[in-house]
mmCIF file as gemmi writes it, N, C-alpha and C atoms, coordinates in Angstrom:
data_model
loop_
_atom_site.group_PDB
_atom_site.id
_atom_site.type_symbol
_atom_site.label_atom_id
_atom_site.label_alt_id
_atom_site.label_comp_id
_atom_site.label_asym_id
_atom_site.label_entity_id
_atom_site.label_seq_id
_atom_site.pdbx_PDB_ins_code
_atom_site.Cartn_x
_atom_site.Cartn_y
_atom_site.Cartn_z
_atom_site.occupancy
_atom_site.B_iso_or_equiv
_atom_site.pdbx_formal_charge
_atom_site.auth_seq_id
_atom_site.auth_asym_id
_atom_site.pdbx_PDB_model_num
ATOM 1 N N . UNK Axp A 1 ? 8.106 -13.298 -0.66 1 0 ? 1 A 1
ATOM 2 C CA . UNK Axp A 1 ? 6.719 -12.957 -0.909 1 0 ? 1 A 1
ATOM 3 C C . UNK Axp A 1 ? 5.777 -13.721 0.013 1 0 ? 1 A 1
ATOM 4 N N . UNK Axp A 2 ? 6.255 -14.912 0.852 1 0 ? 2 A 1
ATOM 5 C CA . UNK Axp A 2 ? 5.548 -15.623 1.413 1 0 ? 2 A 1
ATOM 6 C C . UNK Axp A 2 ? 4.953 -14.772 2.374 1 0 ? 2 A 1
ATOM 7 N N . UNK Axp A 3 ? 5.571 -13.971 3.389 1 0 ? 3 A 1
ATOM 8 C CA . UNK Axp A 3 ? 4.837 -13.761 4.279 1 0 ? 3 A 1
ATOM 9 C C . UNK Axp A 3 ? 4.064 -12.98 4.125 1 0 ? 3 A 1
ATOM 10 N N . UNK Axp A 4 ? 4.43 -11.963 3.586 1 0 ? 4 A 1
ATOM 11 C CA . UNK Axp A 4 ? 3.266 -11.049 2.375 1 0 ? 4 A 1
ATOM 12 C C . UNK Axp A 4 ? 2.115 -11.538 2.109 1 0 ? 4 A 1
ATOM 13 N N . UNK Axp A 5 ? 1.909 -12.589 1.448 1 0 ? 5 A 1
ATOM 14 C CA . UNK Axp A 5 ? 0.962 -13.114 1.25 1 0 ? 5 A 1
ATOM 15 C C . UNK Axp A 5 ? 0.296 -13.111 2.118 1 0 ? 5 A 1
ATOM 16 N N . UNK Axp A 6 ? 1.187 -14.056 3.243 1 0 ? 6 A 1
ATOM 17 C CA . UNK Axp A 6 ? -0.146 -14.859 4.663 1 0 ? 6 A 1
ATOM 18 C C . UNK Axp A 6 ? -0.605 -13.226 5.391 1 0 ? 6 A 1
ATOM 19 N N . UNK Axp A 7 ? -0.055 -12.036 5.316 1 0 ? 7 A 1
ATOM 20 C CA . UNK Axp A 7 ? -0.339 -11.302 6.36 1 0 ? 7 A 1
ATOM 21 C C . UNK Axp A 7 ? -1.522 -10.279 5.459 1 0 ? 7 A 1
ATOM 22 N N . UNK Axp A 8 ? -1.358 -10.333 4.469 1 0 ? 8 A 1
ATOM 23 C CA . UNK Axp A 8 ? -2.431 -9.975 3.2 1 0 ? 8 A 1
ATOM 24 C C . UNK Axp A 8 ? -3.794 -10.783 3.445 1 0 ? 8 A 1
ATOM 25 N N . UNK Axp A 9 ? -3.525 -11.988 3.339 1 0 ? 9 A 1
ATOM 26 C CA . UNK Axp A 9 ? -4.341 -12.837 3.811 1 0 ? 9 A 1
ATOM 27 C C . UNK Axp A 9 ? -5.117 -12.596 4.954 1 0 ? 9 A 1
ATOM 28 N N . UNK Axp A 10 ? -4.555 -12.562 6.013 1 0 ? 10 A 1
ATOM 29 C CA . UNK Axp A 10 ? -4.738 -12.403 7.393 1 0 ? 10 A 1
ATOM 30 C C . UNK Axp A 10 ? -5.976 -10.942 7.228 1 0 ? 10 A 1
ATOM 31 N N . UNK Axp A 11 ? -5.172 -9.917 6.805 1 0 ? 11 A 1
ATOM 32 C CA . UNK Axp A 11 ? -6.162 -8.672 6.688 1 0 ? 11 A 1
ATOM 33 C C . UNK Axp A 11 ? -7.477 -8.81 5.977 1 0 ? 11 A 1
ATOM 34 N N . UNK Axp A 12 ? -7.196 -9.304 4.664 1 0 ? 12 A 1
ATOM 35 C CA . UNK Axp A 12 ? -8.677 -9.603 3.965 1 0 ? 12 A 1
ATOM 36 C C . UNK Axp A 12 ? -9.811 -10.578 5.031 1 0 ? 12 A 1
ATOM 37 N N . UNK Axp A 13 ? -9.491 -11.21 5.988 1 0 ? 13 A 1
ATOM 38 C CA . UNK Axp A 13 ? -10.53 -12.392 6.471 1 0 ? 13 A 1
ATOM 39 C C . UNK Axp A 13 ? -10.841 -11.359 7.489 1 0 ? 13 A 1
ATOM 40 N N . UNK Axp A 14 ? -10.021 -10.361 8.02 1 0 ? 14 A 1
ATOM 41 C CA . UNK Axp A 14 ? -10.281 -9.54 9.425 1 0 ? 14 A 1
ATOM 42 C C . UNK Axp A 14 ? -11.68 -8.559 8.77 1 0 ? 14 A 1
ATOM 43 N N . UNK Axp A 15 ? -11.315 -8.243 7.639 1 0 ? 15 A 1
ATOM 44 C CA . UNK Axp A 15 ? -12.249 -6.972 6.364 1 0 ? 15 A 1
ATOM 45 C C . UNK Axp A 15 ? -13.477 -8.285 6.403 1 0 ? 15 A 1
ATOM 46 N N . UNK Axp A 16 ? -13.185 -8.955 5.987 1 0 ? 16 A 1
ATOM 47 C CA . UNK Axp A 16 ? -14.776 -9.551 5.789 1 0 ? 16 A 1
ATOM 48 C C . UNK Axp A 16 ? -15.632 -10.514 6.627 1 0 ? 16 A 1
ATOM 49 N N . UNK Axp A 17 ? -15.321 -10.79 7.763 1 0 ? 17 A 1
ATOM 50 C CA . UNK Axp A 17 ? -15.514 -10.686 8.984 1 0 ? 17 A 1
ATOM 51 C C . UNK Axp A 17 ? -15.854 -9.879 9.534 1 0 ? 17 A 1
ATOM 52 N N . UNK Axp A 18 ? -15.397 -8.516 9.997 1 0 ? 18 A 1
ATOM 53 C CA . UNK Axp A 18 ? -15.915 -7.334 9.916 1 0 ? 18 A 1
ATOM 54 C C . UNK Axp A 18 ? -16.928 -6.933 9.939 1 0 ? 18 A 1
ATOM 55 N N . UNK Axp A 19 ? -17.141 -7.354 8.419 1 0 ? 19 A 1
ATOM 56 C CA . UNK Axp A 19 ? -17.991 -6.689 7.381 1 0 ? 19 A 1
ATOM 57 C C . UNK Axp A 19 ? -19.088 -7.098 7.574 1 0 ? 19 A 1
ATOM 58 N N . UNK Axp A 20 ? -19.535 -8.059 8.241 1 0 ? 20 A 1
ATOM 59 C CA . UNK Axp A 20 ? -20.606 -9.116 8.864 1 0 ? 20 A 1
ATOM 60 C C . UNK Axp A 20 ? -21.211 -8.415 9.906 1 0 ? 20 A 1
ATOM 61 N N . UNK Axp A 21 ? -20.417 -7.637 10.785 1 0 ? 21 A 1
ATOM 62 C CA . UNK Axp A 21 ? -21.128 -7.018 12.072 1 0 ? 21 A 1
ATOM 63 C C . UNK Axp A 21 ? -21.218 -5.34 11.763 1 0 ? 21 A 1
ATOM 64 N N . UNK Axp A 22 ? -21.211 -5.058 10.345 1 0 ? 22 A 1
ATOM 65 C CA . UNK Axp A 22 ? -20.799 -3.533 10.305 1 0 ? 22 A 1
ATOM 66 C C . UNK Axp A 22 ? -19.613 -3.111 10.931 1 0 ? 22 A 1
ATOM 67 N N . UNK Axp A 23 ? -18.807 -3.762 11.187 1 0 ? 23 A 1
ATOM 68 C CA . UNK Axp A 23 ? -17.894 -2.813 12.019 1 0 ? 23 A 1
ATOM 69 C C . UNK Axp A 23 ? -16.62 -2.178 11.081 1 0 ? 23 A 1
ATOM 70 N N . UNK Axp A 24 ? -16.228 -1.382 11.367 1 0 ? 24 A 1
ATOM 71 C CA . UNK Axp A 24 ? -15.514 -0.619 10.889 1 0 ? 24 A 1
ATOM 72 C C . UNK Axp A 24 ? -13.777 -0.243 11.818 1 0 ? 24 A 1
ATOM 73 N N . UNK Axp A 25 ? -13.003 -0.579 11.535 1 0 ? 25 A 1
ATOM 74 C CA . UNK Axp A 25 ? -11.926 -0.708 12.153 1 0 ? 25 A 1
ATOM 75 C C . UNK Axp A 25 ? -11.361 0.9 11.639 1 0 ? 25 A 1
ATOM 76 N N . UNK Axp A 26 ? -10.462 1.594 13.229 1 0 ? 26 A 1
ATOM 77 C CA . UNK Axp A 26 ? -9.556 2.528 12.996 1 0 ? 26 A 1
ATOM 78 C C . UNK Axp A 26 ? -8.61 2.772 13.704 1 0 ? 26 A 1
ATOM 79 N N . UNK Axp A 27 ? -8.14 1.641 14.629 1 0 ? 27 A 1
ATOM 80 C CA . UNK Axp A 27 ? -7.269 2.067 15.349 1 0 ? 27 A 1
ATOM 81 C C . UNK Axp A 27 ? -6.809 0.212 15.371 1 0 ? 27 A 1
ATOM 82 N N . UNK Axp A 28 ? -5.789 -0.174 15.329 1 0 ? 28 A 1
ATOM 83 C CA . UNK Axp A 28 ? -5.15 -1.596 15.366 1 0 ? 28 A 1
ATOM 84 C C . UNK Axp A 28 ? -3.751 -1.451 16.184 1 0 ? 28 A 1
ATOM 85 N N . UNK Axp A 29 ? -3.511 -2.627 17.059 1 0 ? 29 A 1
ATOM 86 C CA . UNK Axp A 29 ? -2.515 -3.114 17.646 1 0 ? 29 A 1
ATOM 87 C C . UNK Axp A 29 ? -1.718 -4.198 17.274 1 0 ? 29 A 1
ATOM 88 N N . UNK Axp A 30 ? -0.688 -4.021 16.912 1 0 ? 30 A 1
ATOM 89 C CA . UNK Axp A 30 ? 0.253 -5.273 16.096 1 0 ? 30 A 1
ATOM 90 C C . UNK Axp A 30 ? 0.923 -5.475 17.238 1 0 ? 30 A 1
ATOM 91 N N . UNK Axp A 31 ? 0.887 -6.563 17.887 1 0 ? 31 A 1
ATOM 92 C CA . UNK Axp A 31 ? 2.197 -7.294 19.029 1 0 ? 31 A 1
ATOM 93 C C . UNK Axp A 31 ? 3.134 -7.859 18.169 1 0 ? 31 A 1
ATOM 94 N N . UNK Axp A 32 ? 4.356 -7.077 18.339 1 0 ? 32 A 1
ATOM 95 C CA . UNK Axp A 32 ? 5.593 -7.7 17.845 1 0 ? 32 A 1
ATOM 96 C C . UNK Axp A 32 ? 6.259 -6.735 16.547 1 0 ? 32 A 1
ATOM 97 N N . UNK Axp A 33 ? 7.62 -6.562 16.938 1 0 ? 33 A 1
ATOM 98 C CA . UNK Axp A 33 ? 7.963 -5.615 15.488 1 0 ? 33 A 1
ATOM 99 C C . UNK Axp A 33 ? 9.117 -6.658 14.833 1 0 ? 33 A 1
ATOM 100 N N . UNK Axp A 34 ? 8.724 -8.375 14.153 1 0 ? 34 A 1
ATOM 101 C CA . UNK Axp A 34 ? 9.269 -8.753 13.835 1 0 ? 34 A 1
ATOM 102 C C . UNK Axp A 34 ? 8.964 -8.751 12.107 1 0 ? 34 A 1
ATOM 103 N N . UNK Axp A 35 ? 9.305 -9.868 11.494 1 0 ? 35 A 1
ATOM 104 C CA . UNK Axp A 35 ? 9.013 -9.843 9.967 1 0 ? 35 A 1
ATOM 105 C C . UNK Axp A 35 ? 7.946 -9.388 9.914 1 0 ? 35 A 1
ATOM 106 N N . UNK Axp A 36 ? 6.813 -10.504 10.391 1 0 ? 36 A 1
ATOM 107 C CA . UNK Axp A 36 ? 5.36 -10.991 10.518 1 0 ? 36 A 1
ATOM 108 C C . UNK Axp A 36 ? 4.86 -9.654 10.759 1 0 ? 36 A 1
ATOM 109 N N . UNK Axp A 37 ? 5.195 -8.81 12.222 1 0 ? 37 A 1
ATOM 110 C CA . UNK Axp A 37 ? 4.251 -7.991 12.612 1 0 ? 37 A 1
ATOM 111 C C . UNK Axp A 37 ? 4.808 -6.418 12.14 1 0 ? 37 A 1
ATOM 112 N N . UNK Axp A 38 ? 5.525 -6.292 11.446 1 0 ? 38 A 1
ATOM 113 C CA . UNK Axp A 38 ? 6.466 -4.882 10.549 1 0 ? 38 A 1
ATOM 114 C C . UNK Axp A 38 ? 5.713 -5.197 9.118 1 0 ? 38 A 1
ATOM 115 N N . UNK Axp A 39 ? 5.374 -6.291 8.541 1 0 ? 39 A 1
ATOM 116 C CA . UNK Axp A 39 ? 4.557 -6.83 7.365 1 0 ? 39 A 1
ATOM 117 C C . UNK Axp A 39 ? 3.122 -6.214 7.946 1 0 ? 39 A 1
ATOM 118 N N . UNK Axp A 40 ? 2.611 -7.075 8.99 1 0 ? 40 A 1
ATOM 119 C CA . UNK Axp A 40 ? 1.1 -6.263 9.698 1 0 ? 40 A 1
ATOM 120 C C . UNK Axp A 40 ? 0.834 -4.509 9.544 1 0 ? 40 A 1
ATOM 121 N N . UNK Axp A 41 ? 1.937 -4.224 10.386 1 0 ? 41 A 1
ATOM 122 C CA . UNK Axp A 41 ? 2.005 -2.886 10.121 1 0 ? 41 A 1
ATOM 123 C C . UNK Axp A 41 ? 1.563 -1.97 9.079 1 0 ? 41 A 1
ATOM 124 N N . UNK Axp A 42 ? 2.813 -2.299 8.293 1 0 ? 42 A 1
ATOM 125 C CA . UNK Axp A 42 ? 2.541 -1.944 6.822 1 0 ? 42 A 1
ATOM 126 C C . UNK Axp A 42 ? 1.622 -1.834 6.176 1 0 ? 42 A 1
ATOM 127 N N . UNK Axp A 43 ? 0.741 -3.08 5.787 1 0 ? 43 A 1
ATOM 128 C CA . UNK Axp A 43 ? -0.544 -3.176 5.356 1 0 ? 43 A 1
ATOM 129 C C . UNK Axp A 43 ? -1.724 -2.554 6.254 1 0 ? 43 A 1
ATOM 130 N N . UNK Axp A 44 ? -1.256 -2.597 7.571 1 0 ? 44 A 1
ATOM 131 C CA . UNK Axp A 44 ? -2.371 -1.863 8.533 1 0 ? 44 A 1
ATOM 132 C C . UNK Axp A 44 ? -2.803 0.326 8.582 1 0 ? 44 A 1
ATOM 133 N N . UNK Axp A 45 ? -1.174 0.188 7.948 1 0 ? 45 A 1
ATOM 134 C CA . UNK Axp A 45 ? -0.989 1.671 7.677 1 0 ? 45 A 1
ATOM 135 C C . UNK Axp A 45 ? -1.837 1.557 5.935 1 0 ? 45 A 1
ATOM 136 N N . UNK Axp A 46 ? -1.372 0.898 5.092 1 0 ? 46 A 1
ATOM 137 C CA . UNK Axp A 46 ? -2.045 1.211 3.808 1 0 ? 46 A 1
ATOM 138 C C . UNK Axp A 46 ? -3.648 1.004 3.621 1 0 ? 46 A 1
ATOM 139 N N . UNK Axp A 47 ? -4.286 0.614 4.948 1 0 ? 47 A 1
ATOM 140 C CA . UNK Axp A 47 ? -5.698 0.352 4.782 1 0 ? 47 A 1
ATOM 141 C C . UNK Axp A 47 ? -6.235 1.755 5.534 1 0 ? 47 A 1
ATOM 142 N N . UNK Axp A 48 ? -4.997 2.693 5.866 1 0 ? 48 A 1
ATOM 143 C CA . UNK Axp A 48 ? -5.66 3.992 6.492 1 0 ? 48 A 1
ATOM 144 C C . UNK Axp A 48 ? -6.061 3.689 7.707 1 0 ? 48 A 1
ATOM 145 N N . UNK Axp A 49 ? -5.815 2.709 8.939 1 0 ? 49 A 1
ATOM 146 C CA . UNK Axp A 49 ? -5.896 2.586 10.158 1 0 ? 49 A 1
ATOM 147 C C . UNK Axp A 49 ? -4.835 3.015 10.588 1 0 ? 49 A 1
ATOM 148 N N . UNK Axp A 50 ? -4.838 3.949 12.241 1 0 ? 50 A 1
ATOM 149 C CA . UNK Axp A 50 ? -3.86 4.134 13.193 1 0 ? 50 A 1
ATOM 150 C C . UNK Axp A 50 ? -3.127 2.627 13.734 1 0 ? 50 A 1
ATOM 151 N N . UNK Axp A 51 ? -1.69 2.59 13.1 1 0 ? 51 A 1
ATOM 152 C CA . UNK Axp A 51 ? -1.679 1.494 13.371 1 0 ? 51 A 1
ATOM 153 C C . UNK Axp A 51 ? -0.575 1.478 15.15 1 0 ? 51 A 1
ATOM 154 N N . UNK Axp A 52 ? -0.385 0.789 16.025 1 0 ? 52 A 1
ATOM 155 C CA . UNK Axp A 52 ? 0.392 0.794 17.577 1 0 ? 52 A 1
ATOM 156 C C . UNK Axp A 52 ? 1.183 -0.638 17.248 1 0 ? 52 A 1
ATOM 157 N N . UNK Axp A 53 ? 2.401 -0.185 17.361 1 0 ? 53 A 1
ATOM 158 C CA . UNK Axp A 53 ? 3.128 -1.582 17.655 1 0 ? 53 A 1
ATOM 159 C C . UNK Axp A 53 ? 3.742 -1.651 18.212 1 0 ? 53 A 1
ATOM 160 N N . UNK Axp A 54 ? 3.916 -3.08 19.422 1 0 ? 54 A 1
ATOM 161 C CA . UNK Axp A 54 ? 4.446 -3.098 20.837 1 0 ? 54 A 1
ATOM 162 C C . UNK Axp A 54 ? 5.071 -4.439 20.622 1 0 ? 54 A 1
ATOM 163 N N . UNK Axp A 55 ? 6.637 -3.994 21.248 1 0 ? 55 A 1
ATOM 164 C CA . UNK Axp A 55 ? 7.346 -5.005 21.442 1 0 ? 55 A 1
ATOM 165 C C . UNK Axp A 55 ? 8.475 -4.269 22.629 1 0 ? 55 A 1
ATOM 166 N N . UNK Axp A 56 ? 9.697 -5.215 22.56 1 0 ? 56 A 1
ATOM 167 C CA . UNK Axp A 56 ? 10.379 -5.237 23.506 1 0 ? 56 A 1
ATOM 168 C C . UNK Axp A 56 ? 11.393 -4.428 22.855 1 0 ? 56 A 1
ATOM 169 N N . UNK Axp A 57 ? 12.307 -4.159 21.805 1 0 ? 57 A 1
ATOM 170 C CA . UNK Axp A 57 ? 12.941 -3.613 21.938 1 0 ? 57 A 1
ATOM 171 C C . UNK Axp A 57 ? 13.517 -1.779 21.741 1 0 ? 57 A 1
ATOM 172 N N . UNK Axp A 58 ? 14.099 -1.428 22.747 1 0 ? 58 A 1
ATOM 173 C CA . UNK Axp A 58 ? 14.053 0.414 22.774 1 0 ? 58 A 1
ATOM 174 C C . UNK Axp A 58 ? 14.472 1.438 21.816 1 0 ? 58 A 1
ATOM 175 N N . UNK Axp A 59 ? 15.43 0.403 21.39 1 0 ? 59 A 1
ATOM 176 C CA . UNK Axp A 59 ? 15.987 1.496 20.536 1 0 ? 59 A 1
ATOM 177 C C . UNK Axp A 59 ? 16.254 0.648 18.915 1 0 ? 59 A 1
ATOM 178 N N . UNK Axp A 60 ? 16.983 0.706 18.278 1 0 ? 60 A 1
ATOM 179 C CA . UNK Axp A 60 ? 17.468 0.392 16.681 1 0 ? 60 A 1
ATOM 180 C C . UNK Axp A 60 ? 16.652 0.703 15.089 1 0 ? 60 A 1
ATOM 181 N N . UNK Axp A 61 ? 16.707 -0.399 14.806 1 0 ? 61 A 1
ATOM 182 C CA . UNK Axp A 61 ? 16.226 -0.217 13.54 1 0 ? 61 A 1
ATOM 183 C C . UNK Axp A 61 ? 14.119 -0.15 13.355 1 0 ? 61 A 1
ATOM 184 N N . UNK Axp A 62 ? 13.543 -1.215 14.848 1 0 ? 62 A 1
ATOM 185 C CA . UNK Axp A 62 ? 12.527 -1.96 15.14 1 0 ? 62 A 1
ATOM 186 C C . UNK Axp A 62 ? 11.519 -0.615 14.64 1 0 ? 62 A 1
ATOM 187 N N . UNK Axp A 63 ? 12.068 0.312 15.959 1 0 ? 63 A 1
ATOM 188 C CA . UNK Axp A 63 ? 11.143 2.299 16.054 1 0 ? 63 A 1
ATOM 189 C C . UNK Axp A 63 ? 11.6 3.013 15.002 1 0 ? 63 A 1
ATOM 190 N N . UNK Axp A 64 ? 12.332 2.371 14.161 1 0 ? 64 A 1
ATOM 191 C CA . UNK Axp A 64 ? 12.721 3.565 12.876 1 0 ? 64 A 1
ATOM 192 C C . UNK Axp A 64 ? 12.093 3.39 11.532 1 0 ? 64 A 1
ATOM 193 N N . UNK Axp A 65 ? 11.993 1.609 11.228 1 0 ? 65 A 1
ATOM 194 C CA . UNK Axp A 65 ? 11.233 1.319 10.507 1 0 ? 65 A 1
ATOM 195 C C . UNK Axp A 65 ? 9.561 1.485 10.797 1 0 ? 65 A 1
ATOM 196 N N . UNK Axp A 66 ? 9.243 1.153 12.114 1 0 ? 66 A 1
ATOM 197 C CA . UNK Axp A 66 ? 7.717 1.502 12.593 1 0 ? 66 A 1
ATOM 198 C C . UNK Axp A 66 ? 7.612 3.248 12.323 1 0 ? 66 A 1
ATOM 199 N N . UNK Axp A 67 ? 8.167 4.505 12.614 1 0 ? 67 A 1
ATOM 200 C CA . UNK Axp A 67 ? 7.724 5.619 12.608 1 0 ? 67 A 1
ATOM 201 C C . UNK Axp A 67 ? 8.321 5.612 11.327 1 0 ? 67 A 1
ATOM 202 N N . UNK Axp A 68 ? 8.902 5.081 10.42 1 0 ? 68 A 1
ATOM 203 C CA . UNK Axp A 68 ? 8.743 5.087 8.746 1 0 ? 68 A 1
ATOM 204 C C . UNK Axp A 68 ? 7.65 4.733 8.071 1 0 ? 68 A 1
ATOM 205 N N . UNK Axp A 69 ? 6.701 3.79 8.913 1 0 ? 69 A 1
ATOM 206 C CA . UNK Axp A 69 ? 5.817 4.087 7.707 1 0 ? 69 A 1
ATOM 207 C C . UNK Axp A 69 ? 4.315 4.657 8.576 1 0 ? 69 A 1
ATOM 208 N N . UNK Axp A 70 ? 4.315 5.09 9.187 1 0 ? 70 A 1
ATOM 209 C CA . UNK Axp A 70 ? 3.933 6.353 10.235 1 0 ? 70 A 1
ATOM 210 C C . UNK Axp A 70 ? 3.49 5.737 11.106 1 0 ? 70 A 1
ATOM 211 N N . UNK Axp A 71 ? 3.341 4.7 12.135 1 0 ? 71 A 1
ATOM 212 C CA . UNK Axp A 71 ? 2.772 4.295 13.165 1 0 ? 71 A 1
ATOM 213 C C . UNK Axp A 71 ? 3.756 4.367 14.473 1 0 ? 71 A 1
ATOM 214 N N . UNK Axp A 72 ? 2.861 3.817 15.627 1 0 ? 72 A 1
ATOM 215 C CA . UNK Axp A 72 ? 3.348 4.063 16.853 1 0 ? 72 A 1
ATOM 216 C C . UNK Axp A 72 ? 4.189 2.924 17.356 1 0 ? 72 A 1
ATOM 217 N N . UNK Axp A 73 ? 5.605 3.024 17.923 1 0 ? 73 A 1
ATOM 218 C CA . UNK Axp A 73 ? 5.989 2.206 18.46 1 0 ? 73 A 1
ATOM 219 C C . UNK Axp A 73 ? 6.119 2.211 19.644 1 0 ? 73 A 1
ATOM 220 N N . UNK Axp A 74 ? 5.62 1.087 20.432 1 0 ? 74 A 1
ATOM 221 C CA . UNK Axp A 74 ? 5.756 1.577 21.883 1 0 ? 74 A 1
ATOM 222 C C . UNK Axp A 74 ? 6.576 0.551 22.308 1 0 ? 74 A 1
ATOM 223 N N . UNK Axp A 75 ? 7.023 0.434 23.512 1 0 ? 75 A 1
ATOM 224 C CA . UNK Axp A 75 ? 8.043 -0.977 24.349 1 0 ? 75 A 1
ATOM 225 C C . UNK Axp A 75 ? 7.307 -1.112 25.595 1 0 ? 75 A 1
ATOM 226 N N . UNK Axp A 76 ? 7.538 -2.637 25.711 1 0 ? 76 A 1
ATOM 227 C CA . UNK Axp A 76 ? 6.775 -3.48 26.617 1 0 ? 76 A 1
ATOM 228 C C . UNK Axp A 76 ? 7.691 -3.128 27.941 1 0 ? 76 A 1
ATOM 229 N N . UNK Axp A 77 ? 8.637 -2.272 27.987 1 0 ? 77 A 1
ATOM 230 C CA . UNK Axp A 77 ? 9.599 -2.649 29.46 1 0 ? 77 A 1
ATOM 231 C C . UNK Axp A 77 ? 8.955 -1.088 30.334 1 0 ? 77 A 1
């Protein structure tokens, strides 16, 4: 649950921060399809943003879990 938390975390301070300049987020970039940034994802897809996530590797589980919960995976090579 830990990282859950911190990346929960992470989103609420980005929302109210934000929220200070009016701005309105719809398109987000997660670097990395590890715990941390597949956790980002996730929550970035359940707040209804297009979410892009870029890392290094081409093929496996990384692009299957990313276009599972509908976002973009792209590779850095």
């Amino acid at each position: 649950m830990e990282p859950t938390t911190v990346v929960a975390k992470a989103w609420d301070h980005i929302f109210r921060i934000g929220a200070r300049a009016k701005w309105e987020p719809r398109v987000v970039l997660v670097t990395g399809a590890g715990p941390i940034g597949l956790l980002a994802a996730l929550l970035g897809r359940q707040r209804g943003l297009e979410v892009h996530v870029l890392d290094q590797v081409t093929s496996g589980v990384k692009p299957e879990l990313v276009a599972a919960i509908g976002a973009t995976y792209t590779t850095a090579t």
